[in-house]
C-alpha positions in Angstrom: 0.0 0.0 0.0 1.1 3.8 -1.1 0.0 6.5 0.9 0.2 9.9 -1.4 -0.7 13.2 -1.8 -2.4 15.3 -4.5 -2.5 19.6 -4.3 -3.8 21.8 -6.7 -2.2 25.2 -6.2 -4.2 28.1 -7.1 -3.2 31.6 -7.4 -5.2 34.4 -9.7 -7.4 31.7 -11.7 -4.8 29.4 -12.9 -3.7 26.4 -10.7 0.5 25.2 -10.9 1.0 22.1 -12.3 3.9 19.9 -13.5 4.5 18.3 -16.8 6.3 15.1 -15.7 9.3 14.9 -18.2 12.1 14.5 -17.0 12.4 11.9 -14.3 14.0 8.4 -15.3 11.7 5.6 -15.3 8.7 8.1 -14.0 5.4 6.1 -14.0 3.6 9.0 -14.9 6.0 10.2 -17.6 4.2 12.6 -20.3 1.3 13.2 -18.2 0.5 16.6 -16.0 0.0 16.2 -12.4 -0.8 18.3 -9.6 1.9 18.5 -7.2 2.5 15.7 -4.7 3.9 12.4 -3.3 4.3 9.6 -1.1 4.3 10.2 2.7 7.4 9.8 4.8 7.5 7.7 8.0 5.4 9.6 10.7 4.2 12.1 8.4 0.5 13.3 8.3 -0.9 13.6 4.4 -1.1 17.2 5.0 2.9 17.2 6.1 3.4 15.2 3.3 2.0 17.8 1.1 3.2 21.1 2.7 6.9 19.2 2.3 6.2 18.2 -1.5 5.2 21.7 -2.9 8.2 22.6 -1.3 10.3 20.1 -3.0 8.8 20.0 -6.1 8.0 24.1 -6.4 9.8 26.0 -4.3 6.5 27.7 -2.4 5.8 27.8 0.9 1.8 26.9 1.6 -0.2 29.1 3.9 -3.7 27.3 3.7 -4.4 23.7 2.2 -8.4 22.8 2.2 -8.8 18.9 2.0 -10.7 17.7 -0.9 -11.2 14.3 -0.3 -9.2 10.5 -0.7 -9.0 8.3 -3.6 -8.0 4.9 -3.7 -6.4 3.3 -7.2 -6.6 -0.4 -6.4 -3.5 -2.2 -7.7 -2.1 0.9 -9.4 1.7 0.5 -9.5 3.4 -2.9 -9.0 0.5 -4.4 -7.5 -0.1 -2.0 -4.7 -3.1 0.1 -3.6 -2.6 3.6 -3.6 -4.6 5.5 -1.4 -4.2 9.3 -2.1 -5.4 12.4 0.0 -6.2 15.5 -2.4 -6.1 19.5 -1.0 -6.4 22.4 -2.7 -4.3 25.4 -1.9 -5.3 29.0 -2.6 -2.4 31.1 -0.3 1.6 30.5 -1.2 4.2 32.6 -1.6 8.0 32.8 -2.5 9.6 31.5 -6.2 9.4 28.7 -8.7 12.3 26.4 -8.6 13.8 23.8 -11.0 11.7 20.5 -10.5 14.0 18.1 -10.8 10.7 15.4 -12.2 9.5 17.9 -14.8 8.7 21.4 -15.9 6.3 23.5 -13.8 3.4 25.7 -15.5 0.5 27.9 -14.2 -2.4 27.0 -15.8 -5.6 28.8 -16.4 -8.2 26.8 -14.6 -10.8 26.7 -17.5 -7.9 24.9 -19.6 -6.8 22.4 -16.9 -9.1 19.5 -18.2 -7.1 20.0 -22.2 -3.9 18.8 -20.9 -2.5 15.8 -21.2 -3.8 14.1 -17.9 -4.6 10.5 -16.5 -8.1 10.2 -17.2 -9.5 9.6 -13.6 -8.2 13.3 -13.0 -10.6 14.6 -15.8 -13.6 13.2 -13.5 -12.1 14.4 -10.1 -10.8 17.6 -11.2 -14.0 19.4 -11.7 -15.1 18.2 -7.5 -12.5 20.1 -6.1 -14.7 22.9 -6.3 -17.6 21.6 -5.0 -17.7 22.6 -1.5 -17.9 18.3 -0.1 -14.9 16.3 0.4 -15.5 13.5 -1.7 -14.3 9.7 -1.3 -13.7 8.2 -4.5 -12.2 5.1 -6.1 -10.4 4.7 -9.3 -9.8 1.4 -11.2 -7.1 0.9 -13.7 -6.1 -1.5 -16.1 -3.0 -1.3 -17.9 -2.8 2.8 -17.6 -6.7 2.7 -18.9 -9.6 4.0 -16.5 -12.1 0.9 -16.1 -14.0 2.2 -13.5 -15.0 4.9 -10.9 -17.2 5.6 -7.7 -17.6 8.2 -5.4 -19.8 9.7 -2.5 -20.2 13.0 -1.1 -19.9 14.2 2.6 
């Protein structure tokens, strides 16, 4: 089991994303992602993604808002990943380097034309309702097979 993170970071109608393209080997390689990844021993998801926006993007989070969970059964390698998803609306300080792939801002109405996994072109459009949602993704072979969710 994977335990991961997921935040969309907003700023003036456009939310920062990365185009993963240059790490070797990268599962996700040629797809955008929100910024994110796995927790670290004793870490809370919200830690965990405070730390990786750091990492990845150089900004330092004022707010995150939890969205809701997902779980993608037997995603990599066999292994569940169960991933907590937050929004973040207040950062400051500079872009930096990502060393896993070039960072963009992109406007919010165009998020859905990029090259994403298409799960994230369902969930995308929750974060702004104003439930947390628990969802469940099923993949086959990088293909979307199935989905569910419920609202709180």
């Amino acid at each position: 089991m994977k335990l991961a993170t997921l935040c969309y970071v907003r700023k003036d109608q456009k939310t920062l994303m990365i185009h993963r393209n240059k790490k070797e080997g990268d599962m996700h390689a040629g797809k955008w992602n929100a910024l994110g990844g796995k927790l670290e021993p004793g870490e809370s998801p919200e830690e965990c993604a405070i730390r990786e926006i750091k990492e990845e993007s150089g900004l330092t989070v004022g707010k995150l808002t939890f969205k809701g969970q997902i779980t993608f059964p037997k995603f990599s390698k066999e292994q569940d990943w169960y991933v907590f998803v937050y929004v973040a609306e207040q950062c400051s300080g500079e872009l930096i380097d990502c060393p896993e792939g070039d960072l963009a801002w992109i406007d919010n109405d165009k998020l859905l034309d990029l090259n994403l996994w298409e799960g994230d072109l369902v969930f995308i459009p929750w974060l702004d309702k104003e439930k947390i949602f628990m969802a469940k993704f099923t993949y086959l072979n990088g293909k979307l097979k199935a989905h569910e969710v419920s609202f709180y």
